[in-house]
C-alpha positions as CSV (number, residue, x, y, z in Angstrom):
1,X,-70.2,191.7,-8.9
2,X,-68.2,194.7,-9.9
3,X,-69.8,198.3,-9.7
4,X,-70.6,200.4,-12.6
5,X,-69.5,204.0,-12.3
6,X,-72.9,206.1,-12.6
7,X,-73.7,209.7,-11.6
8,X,-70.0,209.7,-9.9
9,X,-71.4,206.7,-7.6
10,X,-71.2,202.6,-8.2
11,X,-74.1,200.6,-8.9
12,X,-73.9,197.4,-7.9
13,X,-75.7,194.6,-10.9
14,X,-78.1,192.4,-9.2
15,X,-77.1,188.4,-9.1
16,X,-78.6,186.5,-11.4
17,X,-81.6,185.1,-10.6
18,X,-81.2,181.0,-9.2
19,X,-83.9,179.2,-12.1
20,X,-82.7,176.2,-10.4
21,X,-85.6,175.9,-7.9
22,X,-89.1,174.5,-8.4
23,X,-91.2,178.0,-9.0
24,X,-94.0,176.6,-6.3
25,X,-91.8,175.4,-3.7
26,X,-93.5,174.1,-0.7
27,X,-96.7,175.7,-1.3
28,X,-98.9,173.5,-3.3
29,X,-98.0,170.7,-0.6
30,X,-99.0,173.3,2.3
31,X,-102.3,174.5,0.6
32,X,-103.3,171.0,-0.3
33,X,-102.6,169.7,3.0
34,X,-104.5,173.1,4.4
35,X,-107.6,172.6,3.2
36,X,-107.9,168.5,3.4
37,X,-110.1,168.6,6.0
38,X,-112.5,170.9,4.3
39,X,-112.6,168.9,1.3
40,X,-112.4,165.0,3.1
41,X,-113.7,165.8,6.4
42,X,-117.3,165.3,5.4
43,X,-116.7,162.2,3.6
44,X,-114.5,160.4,6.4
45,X,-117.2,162.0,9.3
46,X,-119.6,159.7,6.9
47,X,-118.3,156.7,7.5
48,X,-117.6,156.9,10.7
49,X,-121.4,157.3,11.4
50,X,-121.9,153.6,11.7
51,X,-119.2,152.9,13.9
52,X,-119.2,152.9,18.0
53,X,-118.6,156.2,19.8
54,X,-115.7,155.7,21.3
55,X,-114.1,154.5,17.9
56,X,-115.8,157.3,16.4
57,X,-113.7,159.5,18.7
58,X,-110.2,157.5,18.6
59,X,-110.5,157.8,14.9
60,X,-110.9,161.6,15.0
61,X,-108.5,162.4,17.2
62,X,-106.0,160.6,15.6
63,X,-107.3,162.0,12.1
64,X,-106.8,165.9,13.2
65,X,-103.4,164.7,15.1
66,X,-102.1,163.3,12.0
67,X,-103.0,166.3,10.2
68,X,-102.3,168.9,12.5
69,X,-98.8,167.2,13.3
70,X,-98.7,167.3,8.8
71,X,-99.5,170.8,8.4
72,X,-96.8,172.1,11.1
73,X,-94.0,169.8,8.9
74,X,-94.9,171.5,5.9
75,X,-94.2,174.7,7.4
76,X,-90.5,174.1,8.5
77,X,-89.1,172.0,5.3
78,X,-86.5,169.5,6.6
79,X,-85.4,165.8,5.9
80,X,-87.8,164.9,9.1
81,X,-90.6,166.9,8.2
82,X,-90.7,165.5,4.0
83,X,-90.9,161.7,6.0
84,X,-93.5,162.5,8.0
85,X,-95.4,164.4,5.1
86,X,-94.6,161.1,2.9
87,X,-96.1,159.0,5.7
88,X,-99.2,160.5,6.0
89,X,-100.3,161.8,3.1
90,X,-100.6,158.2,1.6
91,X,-102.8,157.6,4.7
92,X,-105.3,160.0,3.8
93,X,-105.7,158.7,0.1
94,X,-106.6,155.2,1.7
95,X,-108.6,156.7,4.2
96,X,-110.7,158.9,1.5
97,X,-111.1,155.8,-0.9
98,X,-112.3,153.8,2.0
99,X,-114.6,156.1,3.1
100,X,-116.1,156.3,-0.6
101,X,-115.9,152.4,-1.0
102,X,-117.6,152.3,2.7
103,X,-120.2,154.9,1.5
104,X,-122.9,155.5,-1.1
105,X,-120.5,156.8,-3.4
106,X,-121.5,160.0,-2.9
107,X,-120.6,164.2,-4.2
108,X,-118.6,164.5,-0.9
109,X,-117.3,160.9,-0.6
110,X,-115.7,161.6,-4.4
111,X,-114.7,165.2,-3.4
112,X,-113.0,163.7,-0.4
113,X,-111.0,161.6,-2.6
114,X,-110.3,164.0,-4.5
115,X,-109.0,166.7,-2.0
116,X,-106.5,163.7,-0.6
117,X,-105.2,162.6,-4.3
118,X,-104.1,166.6,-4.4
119,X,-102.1,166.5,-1.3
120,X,-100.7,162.9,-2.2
121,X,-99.5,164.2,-5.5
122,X,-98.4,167.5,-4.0
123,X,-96.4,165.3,-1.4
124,X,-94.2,163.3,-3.9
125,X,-94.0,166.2,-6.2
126,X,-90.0,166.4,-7.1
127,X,-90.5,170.1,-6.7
128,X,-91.4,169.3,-2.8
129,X,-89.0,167.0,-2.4
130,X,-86.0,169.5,-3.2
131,X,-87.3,172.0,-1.1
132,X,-87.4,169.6,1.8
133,X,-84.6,168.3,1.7
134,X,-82.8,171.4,0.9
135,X,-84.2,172.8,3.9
136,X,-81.7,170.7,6.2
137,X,-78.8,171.7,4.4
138,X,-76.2,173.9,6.0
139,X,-74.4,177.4,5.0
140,X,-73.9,177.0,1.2
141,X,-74.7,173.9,0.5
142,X,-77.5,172.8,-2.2
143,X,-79.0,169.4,-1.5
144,X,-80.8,167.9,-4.6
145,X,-82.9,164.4,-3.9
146,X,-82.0,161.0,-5.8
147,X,-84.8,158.7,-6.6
148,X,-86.3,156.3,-5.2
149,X,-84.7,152.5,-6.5
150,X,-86.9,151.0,-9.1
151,X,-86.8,147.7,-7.4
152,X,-88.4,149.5,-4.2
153,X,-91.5,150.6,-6.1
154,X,-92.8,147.4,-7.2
155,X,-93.7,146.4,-3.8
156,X,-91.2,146.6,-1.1
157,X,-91.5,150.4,-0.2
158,X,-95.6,149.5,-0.3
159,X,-95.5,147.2,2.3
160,X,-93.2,148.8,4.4
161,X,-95.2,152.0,4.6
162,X,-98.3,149.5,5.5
163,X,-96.6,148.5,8.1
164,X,-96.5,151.6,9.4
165,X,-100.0,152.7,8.9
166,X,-101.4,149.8,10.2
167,X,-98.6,149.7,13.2
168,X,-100.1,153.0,14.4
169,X,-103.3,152.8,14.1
170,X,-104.5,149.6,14.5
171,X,-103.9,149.0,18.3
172,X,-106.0,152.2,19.3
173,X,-108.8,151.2,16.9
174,X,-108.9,147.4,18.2
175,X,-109.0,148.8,22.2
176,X,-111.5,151.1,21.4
177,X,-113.9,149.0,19.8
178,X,-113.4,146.5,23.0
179,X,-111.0,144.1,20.9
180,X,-108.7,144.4,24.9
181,X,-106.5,141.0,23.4
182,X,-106.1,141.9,19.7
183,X,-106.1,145.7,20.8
184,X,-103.0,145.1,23.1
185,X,-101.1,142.9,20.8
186,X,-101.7,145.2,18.1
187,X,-99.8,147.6,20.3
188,X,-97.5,145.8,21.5
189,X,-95.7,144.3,17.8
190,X,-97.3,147.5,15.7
191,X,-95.7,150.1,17.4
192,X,-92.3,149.0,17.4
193,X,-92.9,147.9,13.6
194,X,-94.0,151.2,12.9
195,X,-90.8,152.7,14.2
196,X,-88.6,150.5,12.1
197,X,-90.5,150.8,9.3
198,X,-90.8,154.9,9.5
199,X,-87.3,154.5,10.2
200,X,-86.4,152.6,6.9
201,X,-88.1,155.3,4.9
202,X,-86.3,158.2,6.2
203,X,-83.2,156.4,4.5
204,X,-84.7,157.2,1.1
205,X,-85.5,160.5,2.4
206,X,-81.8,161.1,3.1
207,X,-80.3,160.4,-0.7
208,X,-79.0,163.4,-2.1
209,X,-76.8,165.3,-3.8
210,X,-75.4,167.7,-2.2
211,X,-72.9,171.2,-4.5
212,X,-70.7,172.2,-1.4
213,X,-67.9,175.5,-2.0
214,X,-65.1,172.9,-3.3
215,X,-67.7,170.6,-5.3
216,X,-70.5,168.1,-4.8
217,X,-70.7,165.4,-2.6
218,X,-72.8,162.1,-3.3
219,X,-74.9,161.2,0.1
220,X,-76.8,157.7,-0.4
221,X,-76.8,155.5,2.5
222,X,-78.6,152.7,0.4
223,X,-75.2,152.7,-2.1
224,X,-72.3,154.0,-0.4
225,X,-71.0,153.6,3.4
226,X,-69.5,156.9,3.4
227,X,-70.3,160.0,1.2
228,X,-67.8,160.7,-1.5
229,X,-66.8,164.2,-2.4
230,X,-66.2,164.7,-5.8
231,X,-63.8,168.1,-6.3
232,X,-64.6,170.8,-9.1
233,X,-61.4,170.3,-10.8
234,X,-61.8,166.7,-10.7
235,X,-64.8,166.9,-13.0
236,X,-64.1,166.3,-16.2
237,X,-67.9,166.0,-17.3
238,X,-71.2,166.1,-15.9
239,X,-74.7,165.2,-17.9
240,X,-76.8,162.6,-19.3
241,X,-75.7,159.4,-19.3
242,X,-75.0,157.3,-22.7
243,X,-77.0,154.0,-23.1
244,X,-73.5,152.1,-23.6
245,X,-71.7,153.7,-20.6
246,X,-69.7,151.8,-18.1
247,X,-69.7,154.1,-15.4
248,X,-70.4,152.7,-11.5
249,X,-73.8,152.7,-11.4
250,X,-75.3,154.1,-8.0
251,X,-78.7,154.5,-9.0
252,X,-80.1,151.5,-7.4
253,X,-82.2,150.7,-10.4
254,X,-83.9,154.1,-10.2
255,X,-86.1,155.1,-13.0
256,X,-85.9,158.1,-14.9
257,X,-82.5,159.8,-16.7
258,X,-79.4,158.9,-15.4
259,X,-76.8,161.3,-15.0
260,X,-72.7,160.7,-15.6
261,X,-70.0,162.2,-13.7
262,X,-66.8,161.8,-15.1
263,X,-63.6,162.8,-12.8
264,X,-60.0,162.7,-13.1
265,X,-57.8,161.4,-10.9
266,X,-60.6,158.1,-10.2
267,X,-62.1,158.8,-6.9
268,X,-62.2,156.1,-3.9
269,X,-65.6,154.5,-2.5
270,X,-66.5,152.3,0.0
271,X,-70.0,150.6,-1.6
272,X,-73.0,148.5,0.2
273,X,-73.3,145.1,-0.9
274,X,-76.8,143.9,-0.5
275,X,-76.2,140.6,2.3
276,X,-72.7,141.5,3.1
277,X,-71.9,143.4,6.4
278,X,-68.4,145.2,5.4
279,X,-68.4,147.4,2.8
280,X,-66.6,146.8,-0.6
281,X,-63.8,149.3,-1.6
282,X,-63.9,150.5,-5.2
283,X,-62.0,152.8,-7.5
284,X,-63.7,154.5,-10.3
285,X,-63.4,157.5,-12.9
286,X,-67.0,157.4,-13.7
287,X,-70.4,157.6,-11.4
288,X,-74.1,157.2,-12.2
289,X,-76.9,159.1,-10.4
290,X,-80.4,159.8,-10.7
291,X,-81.8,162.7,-9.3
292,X,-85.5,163.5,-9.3
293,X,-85.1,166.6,-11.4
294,X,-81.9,166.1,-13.5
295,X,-82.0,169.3,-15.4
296,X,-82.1,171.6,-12.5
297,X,-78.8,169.2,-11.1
298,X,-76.8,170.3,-14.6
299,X,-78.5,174.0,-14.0
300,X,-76.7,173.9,-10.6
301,X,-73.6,172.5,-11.5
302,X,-73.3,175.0,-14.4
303,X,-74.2,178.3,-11.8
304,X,-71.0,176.7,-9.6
305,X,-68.8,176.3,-13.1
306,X,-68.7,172.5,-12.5
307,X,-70.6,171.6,-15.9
């Protein structure tokens, strides 16, 4: 920013402020997460009072590793750390309205539940997911998530992260309580399960847009083989999509506002095809996305003159 000649010395004008990012950050995901265990501990404790001792103890340990292992990923934001936080926090919900279903439906049973909607909301809050994904970027760079497909959410995405929670947990649980056959196949086909599954939800985790120095790049490895940068002076316009438009659509079915990017010369893409294994070359002049705050992806692209 150029100086302003004052008293015979320059000032320099402070940059203008970035009103891009969410105003909480990371922080209602950290404090929630925080103070889980004061708010469910009692009600989970509970219901494990009528199980055996040593599943009493497997199911503790595994609680406060889970948690512990949660609170240290909210503290260093990064694609990794936003899947793991995504993994577990739906864990605790089901674990807090099991405990009250289990119980008498008691103050600290409904507390607990509570306490773990907070941090399961504060989890999937789009301001979390930003700064999380954000957090991996390099130099200047400005990552910005995409949504989740639509067609995911009615089911798919559920059953997949069940097979995660159940792949992890339900080996130790079954040896503990003396289940050796069960507990050791559980183990044995969970495990790996879980990895795949964990491993199939970190691709949603890595969909974003990224605003590099020369322009924005389009990373989603559910709709394109290979990233496609999109140069500043190729956009022509950038914003909300019309309900007519023909523009490639790389939302996946996402919910929420679609956005249009319209460049000039047509750009080239290599898209997935759902049950094909090579990738389909395209040409187009016009891209959907949907981002999980839209707004602050026009704010962006205005702050780097591409909008």
């Amino acid at each position: 920013v150029p100086g302003i000649a004052s008293g015979g010395r320059d000032r320099q004008i402070s940059p203008p402020v970035d009103g891009t990012r969410d105003a909480f950050g990371p922080w209602p995901a950290r404090l929630t997460w925080l103070l889980l265990p004061l708010v469910s501990g009692p009600a989970l404790g509970d219901a494990l009072n009528g199980t055996s001792r040593p599943v009493q103890v497997v199911a503790s340990v595994g609680l406060w590793v889970g948690w512990a292992a949660v609170l240290v990923a909210t503290l260093v934001p990064t694609t990794v750390s936003l899947t793991a936080l995504r993994v577990v926090a739906p864990a605790a919900v089901v674990a807090a309205g099991a405990a009250l279903v289990a119980g008498d439906t008691s103050t600290a049973d409904t507390v607990g539940l509570a306490g773990a909607l907070a941090a399961g909301l504060a989890a999937f809050w789009p301001g979390t997911g930003e700064v999380f994904v954000d957090g991996s970027s390099y130099g200047d760079e400005r990552r910005m998530p995409l949504r989740v497909p639509g067609p995911l959410l009615a089911g798919p995405l559920v059953v997949v992260w069940a097979v995660a929670a159940a792949g992890v947990s339900a080996g130790p649980l079954l040896l503990a309580a003396r289940q050796w056959v069960g507990g050791a196949v559980a183990l044995a086909v969970g495990l790996p399960a879980a990895w795949f599954a964990v491993r199939a939800m970190h691709r949603l985790t890595r969909r974003w847009v990224v605003f590099v120095p020369n322009g924005m790049v389009v990373h989603d490895p559910l709709a394109l083989a290979e990233p496609v940068l999109l140069r500043r002076a190729a956009v022509r316009s950038f914003g909300p999509a019309p309900a007519d438009t023909t523009a490639l659509d790389l939302t996946r079915g996402a919910l929420g506002l679609a956005l249009e990017i319209d460049v000039t010369p047509p750009v080239d893409l290599l898209l997935v095809r759902t049950g094909r294994d090579a990738a389909e070359a395209a040409e187009t002049g016009a891209l959907l996305i949907s981002p999980t705050r839209p707004g602050a992806v026009l704010d962006e692209a205005r702050r780097r003159r591409m909008a």
